[in-house]
PATORNU-406499 format. One record per residue: residue number from 0; residue in one letter; x, y, z of N, C-alpha, C in turn. Coordinates in steps of 0.1 Angstrom, whole numbers, plus 5000, padded with zeros to 4 digits. Layout:
N
ATOM seq type n.c1 n.c2 n.c3 ca.c1 ca.c2 ca.c3 c.c1 c.c2 c.c3
ATOM NUM    A    X    Y    Z     X     Y     Z    X    Y    Z
...
***
This chain:
314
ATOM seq type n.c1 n.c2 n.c3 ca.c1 ca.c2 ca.c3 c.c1 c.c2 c.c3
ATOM   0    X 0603 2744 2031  0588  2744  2030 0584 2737 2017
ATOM   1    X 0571 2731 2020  0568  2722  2006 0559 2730 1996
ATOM   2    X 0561 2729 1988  0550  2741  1978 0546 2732 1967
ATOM   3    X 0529 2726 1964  0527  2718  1954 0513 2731 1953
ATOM   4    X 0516 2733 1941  0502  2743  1941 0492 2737 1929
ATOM   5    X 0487 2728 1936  0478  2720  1926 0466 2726 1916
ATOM   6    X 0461 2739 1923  0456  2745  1916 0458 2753 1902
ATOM   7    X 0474 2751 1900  0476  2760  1888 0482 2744 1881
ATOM   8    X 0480 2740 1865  0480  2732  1862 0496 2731 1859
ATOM   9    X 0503 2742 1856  0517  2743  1853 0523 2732 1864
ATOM  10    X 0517 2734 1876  0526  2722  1883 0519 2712 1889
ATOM  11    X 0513 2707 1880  0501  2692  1882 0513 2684 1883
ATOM  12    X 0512 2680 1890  0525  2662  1891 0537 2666 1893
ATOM  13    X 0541 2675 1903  0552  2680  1906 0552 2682 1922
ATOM  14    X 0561 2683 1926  0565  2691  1944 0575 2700 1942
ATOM  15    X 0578 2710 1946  0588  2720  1947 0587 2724 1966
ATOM  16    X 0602 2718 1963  0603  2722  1978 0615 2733 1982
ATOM  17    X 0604 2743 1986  0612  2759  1984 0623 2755 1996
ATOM  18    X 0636 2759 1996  0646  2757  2004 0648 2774 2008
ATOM  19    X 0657 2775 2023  0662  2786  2024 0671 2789 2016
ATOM  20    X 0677 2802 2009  0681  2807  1997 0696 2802 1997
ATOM  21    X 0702 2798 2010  0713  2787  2008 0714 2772 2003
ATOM  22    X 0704 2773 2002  0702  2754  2000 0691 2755 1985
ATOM  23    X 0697 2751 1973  0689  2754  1959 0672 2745 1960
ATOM  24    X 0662 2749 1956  0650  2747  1956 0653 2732 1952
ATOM  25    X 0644 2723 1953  0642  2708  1942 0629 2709 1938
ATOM  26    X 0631 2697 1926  0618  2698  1920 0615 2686 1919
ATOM  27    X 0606 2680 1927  0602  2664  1921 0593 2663 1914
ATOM  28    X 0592 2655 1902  0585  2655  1889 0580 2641 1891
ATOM  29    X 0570 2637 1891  0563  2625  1900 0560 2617 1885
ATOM  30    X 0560 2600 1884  0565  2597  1876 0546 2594 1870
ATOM  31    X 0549 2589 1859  0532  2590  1851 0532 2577 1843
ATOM  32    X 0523 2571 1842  0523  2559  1836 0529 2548 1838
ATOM  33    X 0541 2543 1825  0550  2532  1828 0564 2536 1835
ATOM  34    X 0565 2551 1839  0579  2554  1837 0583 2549 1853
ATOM  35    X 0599 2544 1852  0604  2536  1865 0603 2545 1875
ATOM  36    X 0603 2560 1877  0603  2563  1891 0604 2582 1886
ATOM  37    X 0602 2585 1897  0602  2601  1898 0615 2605 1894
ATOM  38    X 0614 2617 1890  0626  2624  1883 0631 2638 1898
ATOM  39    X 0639 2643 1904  0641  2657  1910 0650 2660 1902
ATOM  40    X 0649 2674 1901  0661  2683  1894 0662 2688 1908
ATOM  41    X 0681 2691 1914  0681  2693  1919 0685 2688 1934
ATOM  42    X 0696 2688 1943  0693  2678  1952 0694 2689 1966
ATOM  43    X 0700 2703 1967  0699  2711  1979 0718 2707 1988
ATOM  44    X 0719 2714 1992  0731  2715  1999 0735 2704 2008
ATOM  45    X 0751 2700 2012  0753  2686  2015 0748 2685 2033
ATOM  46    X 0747 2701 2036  0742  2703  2048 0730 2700 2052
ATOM  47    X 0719 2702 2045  0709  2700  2041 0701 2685 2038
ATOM  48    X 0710 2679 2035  0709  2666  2027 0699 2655 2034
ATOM  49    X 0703 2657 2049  0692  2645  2058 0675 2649 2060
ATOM  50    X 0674 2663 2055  0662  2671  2058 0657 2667 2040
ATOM  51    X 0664 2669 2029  0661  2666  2018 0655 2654 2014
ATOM  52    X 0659 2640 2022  0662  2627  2023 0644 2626 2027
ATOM  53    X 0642 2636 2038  0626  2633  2044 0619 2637 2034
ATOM  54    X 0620 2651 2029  0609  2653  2026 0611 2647 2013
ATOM  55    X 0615 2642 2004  0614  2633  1997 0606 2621 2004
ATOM  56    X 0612 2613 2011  0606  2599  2019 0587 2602 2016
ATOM  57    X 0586 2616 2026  0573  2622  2026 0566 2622 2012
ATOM  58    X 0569 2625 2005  0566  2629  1989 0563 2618 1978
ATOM  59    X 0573 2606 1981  0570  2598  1973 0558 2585 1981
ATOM  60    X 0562 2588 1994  0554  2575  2001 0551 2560 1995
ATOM  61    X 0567 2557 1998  0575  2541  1992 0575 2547 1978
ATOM  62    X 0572 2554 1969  0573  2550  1957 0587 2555 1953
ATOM  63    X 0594 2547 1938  0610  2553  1937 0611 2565 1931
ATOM  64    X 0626 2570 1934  0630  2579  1923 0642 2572 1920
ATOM  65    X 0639 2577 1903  0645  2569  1893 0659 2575 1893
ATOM  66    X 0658 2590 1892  0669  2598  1884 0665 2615 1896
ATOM  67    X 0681 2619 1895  0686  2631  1901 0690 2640 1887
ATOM  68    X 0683 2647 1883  0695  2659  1873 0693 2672 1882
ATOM  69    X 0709 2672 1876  0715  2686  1886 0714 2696 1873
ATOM  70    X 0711 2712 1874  0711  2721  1864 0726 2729 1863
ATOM  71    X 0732 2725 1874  0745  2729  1874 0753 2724 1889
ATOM  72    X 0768 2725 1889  0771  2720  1901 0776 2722 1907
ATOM  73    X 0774 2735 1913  0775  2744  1924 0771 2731 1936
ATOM  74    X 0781 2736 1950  0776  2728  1956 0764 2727 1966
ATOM  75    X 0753 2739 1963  0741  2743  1971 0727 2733 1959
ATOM  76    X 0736 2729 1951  0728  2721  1939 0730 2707 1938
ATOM  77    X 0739 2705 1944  0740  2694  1938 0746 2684 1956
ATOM  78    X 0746 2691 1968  0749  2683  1975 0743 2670 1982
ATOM  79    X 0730 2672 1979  0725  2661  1981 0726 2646 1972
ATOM  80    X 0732 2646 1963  0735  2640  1958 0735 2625 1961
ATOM  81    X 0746 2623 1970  0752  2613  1977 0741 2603 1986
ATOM  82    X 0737 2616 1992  0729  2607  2001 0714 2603 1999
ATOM  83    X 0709 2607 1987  0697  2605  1977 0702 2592 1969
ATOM  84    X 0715 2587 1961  0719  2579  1959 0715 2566 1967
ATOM  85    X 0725 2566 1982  0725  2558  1992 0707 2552 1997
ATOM  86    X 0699 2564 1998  0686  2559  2001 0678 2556 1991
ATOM  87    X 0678 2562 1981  0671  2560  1971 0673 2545 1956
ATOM  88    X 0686 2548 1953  0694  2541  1946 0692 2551 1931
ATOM  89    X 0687 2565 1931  0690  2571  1919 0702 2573 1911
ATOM  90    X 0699 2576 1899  0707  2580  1889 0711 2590 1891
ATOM  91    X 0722 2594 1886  0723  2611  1887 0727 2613 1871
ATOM  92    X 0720 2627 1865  0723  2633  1856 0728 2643 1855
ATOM  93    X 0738 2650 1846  0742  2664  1854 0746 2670 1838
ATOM  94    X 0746 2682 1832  0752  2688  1823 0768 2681 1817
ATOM  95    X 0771 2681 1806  0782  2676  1801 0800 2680 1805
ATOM  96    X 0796 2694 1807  0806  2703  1808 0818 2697 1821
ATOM  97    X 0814 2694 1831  0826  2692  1840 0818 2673 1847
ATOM  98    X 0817 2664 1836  0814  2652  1839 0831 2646 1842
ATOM  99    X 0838 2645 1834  0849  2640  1838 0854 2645 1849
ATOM 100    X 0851 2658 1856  0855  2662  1871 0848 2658 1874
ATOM 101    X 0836 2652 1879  0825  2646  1889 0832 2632 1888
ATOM 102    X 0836 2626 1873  0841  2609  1877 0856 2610 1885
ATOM 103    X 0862 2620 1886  0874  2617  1888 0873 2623 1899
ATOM 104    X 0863 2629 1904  0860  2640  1921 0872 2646 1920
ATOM 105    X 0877 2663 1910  0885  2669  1910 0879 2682 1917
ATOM 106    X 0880 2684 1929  0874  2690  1940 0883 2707 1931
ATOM 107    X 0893 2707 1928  0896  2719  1922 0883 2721 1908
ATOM 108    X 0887 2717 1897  0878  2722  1890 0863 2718 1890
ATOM 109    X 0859 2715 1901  0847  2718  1905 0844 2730 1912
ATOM 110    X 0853 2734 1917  0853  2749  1924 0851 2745 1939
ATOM 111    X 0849 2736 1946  0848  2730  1961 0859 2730 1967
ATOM 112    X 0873 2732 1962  0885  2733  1970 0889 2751 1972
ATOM 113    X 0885 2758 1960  0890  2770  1958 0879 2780 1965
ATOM 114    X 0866 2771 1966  0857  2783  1972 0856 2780 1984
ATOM 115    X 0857 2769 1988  0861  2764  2009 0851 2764 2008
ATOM 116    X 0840 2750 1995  0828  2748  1999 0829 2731 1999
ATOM 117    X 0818 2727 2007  0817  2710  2006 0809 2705 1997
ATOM 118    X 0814 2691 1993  0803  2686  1985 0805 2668 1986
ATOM 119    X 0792 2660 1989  0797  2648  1990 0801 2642 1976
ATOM 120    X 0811 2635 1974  0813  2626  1963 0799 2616 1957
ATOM 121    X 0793 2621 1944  0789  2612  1942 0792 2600 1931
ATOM 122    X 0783 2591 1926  0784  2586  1914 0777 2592 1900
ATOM 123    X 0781 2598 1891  0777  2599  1876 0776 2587 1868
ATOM 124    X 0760 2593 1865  0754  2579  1850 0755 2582 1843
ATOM 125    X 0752 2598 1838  0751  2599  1823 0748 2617 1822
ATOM 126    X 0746 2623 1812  0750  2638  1808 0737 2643 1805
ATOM 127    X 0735 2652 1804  0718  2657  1797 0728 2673 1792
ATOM 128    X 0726 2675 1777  0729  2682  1770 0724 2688 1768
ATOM 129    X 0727 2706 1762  0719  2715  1759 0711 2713 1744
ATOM 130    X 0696 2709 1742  0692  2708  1729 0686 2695 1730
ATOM 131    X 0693 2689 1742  0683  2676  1747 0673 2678 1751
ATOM 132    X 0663 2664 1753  0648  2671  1760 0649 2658 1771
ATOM 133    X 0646 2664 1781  0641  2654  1796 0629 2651 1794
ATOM 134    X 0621 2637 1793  0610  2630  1794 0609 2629 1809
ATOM 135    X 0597 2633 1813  0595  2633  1833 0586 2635 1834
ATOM 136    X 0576 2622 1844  0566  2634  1842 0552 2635 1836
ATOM 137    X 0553 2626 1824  0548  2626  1811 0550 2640 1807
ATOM 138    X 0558 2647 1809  0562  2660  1802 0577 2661 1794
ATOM 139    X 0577 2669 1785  0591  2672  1778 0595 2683 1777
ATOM 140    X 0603 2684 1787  0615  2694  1788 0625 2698 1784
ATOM 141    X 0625 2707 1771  0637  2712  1764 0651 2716 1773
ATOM 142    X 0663 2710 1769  0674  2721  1777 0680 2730 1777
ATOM 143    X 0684 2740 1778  0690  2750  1771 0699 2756 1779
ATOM 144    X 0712 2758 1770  0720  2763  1778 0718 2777 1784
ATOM 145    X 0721 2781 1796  0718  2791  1809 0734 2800 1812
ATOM 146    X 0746 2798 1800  0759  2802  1809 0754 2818 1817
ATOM 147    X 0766 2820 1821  0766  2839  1831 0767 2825 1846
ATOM 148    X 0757 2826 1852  0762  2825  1863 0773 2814 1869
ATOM 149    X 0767 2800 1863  0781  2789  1857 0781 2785 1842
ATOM 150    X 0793 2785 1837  0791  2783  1820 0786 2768 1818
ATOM 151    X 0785 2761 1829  0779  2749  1822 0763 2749 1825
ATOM 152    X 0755 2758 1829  0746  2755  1836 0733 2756 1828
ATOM 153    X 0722 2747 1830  0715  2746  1818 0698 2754 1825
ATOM 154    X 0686 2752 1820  0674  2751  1826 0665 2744 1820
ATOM 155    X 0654 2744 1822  0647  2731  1815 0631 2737 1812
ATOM 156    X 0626 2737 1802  0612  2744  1795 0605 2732 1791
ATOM 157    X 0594 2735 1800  0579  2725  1790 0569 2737 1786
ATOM 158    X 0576 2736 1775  0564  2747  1766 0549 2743 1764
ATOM 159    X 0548 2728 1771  0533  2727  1765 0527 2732 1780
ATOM 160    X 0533 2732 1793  0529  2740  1807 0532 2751 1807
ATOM 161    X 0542 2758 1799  0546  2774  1798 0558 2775 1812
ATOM 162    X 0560 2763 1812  0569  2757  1830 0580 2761 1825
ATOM 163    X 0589 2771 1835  0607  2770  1833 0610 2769 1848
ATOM 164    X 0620 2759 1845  0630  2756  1861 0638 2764 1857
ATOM 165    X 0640 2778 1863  0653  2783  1858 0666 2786 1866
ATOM 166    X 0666 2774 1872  0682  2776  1881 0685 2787 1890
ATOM 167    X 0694 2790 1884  0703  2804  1887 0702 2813 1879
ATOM 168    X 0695 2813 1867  0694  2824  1857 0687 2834 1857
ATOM 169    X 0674 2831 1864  0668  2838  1869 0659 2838 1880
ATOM 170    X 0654 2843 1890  0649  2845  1902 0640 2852 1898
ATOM 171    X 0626 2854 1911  0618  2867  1912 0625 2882 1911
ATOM 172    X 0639 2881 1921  0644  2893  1921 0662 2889 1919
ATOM 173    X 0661 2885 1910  0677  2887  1903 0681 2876 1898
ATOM 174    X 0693 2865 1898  0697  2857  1897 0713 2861 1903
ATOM 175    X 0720 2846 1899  0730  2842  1908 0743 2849 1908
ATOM 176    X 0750 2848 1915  0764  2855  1918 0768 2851 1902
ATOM 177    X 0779 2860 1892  0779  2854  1883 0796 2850 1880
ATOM 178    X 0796 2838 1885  0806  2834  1890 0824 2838 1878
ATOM 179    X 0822 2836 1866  0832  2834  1859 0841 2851 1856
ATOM 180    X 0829 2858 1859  0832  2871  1860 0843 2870 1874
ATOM 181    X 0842 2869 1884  0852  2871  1897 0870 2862 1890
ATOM 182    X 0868 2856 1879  0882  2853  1875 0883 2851 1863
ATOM 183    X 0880 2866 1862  0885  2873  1853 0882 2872 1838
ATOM 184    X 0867 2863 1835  0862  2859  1825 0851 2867 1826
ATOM 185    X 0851 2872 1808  0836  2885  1809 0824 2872 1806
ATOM 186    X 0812 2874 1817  0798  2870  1814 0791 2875 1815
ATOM 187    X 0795 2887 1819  0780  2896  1823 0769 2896 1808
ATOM 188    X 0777 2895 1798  0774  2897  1788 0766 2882 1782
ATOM 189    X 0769 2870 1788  0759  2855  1790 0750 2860 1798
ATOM 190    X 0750 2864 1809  0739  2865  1812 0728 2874 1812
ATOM 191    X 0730 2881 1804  0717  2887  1792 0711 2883 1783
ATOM 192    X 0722 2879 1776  0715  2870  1766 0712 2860 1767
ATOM 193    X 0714 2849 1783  0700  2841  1786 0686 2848 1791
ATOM 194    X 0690 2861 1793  0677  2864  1802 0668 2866 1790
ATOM 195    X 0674 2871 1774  0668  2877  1761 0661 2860 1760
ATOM 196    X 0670 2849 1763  0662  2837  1756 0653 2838 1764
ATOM 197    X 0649 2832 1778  0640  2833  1788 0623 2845 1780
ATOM 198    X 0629 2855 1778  0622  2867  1776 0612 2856 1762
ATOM 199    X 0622 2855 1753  0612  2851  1736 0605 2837 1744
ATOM 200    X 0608 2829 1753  0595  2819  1758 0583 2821 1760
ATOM 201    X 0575 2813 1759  0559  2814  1763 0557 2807 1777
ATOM 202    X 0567 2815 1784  0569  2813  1800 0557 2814 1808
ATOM 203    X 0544 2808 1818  0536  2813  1825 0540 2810 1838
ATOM 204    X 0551 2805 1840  0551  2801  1855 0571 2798 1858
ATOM 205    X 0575 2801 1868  0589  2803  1870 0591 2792 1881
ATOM 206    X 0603 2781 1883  0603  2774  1896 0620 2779 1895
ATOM 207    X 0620 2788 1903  0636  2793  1901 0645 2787 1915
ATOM 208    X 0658 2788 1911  0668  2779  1920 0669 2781 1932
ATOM 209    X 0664 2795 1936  0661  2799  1948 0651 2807 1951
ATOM 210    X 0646 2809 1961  0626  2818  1961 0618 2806 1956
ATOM 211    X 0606 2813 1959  0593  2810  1955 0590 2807 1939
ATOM 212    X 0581 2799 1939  0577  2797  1924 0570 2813 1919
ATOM 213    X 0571 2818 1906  0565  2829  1904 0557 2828 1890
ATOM 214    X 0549 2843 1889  0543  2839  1874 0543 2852 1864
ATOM 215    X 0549 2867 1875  0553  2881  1869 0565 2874 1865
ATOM 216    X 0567 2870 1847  0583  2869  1842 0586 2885 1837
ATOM 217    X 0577 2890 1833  0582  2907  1827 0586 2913 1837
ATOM 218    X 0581 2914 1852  0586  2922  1864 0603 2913 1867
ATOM 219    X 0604 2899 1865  0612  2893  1869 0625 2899 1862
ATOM 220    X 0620 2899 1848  0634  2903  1842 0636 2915 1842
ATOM 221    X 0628 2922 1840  0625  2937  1842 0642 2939 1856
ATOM 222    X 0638 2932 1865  0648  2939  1878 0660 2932 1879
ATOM 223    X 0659 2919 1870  0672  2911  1866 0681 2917 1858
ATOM 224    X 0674 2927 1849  0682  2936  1835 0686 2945 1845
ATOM 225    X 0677 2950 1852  0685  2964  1866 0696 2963 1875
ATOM 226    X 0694 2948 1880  0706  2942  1887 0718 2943 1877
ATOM 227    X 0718 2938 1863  0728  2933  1857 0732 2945 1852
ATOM 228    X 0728 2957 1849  0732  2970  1846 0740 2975 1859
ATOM 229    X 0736 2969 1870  0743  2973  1881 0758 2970 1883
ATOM 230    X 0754 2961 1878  0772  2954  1879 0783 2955 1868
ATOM 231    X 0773 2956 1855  0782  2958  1845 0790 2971 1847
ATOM 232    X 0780 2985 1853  0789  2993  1856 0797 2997 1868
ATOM 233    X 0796 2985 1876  0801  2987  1888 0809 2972 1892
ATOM 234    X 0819 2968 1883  0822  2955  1885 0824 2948 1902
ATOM 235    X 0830 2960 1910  0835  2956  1918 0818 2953 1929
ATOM 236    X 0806 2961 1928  0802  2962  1938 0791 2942 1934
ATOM 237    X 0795 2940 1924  0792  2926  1919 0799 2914 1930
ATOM 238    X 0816 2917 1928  0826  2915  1932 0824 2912 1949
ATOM 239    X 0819 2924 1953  0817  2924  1971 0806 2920 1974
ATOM 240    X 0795 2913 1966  0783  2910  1972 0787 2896 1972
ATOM 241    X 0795 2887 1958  0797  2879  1960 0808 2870 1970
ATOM 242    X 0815 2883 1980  0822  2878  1988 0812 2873 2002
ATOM 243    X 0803 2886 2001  0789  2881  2009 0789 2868 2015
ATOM 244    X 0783 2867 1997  0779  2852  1995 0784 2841 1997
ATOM 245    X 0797 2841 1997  0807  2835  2004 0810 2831 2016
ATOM 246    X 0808 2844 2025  0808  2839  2039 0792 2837 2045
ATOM 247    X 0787 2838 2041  0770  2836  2040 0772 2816 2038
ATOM 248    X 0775 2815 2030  0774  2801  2029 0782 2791 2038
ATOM 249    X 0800 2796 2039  0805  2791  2051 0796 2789 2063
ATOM 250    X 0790 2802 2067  0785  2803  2079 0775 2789 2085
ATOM 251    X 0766 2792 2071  0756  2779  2069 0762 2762 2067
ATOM 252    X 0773 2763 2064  0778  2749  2061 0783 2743 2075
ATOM 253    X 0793 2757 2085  0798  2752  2094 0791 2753 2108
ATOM 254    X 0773 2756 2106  0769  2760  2115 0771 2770 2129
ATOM 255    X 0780 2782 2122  0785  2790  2127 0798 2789 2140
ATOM 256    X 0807 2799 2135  0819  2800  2144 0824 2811 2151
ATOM 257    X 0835 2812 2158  0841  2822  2159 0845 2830 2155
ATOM 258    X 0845 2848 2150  0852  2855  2144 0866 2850 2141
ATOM 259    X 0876 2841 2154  0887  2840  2147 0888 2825 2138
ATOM 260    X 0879 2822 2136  0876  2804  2131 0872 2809 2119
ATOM 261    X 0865 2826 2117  0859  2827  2104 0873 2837 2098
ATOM 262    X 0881 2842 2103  0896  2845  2096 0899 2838 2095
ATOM 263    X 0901 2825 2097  0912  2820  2095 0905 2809 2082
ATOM 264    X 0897 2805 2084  0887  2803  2070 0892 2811 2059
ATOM 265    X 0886 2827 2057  0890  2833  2048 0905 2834 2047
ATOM 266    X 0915 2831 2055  0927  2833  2051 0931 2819 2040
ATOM 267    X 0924 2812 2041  0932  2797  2036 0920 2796 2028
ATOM 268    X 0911 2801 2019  0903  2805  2006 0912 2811 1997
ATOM 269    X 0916 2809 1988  0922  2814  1977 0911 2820 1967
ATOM 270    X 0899 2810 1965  0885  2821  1961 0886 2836 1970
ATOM 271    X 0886 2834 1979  0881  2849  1988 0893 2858 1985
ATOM 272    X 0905 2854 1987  0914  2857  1982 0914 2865 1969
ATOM 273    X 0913 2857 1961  0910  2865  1947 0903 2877 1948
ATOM 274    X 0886 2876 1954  0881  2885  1951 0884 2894 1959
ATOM 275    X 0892 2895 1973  0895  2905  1980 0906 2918 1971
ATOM 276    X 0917 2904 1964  0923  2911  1951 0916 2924 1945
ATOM 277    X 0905 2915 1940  0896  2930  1928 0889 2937 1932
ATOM 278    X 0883 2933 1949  0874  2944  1952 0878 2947 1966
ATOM 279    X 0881 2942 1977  0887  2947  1992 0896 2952 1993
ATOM 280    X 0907 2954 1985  0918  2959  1989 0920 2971 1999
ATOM 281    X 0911 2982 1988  0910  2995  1988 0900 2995 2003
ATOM 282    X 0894 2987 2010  0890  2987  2014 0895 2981 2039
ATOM 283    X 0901 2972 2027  0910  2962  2041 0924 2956 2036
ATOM 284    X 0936 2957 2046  0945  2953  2043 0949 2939 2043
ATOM 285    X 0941 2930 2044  0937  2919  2042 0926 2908 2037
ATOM 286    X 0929 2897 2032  0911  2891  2034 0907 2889 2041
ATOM 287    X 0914 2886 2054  0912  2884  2067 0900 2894 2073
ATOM 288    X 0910 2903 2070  0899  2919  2076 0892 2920 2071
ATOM 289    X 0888 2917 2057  0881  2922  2044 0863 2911 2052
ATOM 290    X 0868 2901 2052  0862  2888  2061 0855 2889 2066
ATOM 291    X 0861 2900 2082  0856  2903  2091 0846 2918 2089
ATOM 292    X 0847 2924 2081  0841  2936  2077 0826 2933 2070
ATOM 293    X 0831 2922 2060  0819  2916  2055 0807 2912 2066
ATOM 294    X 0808 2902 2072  0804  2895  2079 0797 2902 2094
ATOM 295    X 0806 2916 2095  0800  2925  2100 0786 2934 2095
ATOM 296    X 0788 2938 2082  0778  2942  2075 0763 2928 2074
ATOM 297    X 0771 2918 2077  0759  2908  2076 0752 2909 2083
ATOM 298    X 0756 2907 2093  0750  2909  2106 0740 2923 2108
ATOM 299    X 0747 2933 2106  0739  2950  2106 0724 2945 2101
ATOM 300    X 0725 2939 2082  0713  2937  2076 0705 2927 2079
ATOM 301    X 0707 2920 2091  0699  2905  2098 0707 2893 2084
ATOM 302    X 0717 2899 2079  0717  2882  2071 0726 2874 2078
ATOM 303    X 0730 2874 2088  0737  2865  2102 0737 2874 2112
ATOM 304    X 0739 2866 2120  0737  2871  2138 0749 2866 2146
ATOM 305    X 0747 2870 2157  0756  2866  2169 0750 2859 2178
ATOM 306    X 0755 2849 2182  0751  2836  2194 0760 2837 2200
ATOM 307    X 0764 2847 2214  0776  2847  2221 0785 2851 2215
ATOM 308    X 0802 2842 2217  0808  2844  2202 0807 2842 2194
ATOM 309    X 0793 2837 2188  0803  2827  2176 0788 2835 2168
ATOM 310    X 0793 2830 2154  0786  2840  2144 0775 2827 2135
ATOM 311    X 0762 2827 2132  0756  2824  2124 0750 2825 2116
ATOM 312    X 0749 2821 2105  0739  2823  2087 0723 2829 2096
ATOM 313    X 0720 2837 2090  0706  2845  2095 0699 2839 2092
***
């Protein structure tokens, strides 16, 4: 769905195109003056990618886009990548942190081999740094580092719109799986103290990585600090949401399968793996089963369904 709410000045010269909560929001920042072409933060899942391609086409009507910055590179962020490249002929910009894995496409430490997620290969032009400012727009966008949910992952503030793109860091109602915690690295504790940065802003308007644009930031964090109390004291129930999320996103990538197409998936995940480690055990005597338990519970809460046999993302 396209969302340009021209009535509120925070996003004068912008498109935010709300995606379903699998596929990350984009933001096109439409270009102003002399500048060579539109900016998106953002490019939406590789699944996604042909439907991204349009409503871009739609959006600029012939006109270019210059540059892609990704806020981090998960691959529900950044899969579009490739094929925005190919049609468009953009730049991509992406955080510094795992640039030499994007040139050298190290599908492990990108996390695309270990999490049994896809991502097209693209090309990298250049880094956007925390402390840097993005010109887009005719606007300037501070960057600041965002770690907790990926440690490289940034957001971007124009204090003179009161505008934050905030990724993964924060949502209307929570923010993202927080990934470095599931191996065995503490962030619960990052991702507070981005929510404390977020909080001291002169924030009036939110375009977050997933959901709707919003403009309650005290309700936002308010239930983001309640989430993250939740997990701090309950590591594991953190643990099993984001196995959820895991088969939530398979589901969506492979346009759904068979129960035994979705074990044998989770069997050959060494992500899933892991986290069945710290949180299914007690639960299932395999990931396998752990898998199938999950995915059952998905289904119960409408977040996938059944089509005959075969199982699909809700």
């Amino acid at each position: 769905m396209s969302i340009n709410l021209r009535d509120d000045p925070a996003l004068s010269g912008l498109t935010v195109f709300e995606r379903g909560w699998l596929s990350s929001n984009n933001v096109l920042i439409h270009a102003q003056g002399d500048e060579p072409g539109a900016v998106l933060v953002d490019s939406g899942h590789v699944s996604h990618a042909a439907q991204t391609e349009a409503l871009l086409r739609h959006a600029l009507q012939g006109r270019p886009l210059a540059r892609i910055v990704n806020t981090h590179l998960h691959s529900d962020h950044c899969g579009g990548n490739a094929t925005l490249q190919r049609a468009f002929g953009a730049r991509v910009i992406t955080p510094p942190g795992q640039a030499e894995a994007v040139r050298r496409w190290d599908e492990e430490a990108l996390s695309y081999a270990p999490t049994g997620q896809r991502c097209e290969r693209f090309t990298l032009h250049g880094t956007l740094s925390p402390g840097e400012v993005l010109q887009a727009g005719g606007r300037r966008f501070e960057v600041m580092a965002a770690p907790g949910h990926d440690p490289e992952s940034v957001i971007l503030f124009d204090a003179a719109n009161g505008l934050l793109i905030s990724a993964d860091a924060l949502w209307e109602n929570g923010f993202g799986v927080v990934f470095p915690e599931l191996e065995g690295e503490a962030a619960f504790a990052d991702v507070g103290r981005v929510l404390d940065v977020i909080e001291r802003l002169p924030v009036r308007l939110v375009v977050p990585g997933h959901g709707g644009p919003f403009t309650d930031v005290t309700a936002a964090l308010a239930r983001a600090r309640a989430r993250l109390a939740a997990f701090v004291n309950d590591p594991q129930r953190h643990s099993r949401y984001a196995a959820k999320v895991l088969v939530s996103y398979h589901l969506m990538e492979v346009q759904g399968e068979t129960l035994a197409q979705l074990r044998e998936w989770v069997a050959r995940t060494r992500y899933f793996a892991s986290v069945w480690t710290r949180a299914g055990q007690g639960e299932a005597p395999s990931p396998a089963d752990w898998g199938e338990a999950l995915a059952r519970e998905l289904v119960a809460s409408g977040a996938a369904r059944w089509d005959g046999e075969r199982l699909l993302a809700g």
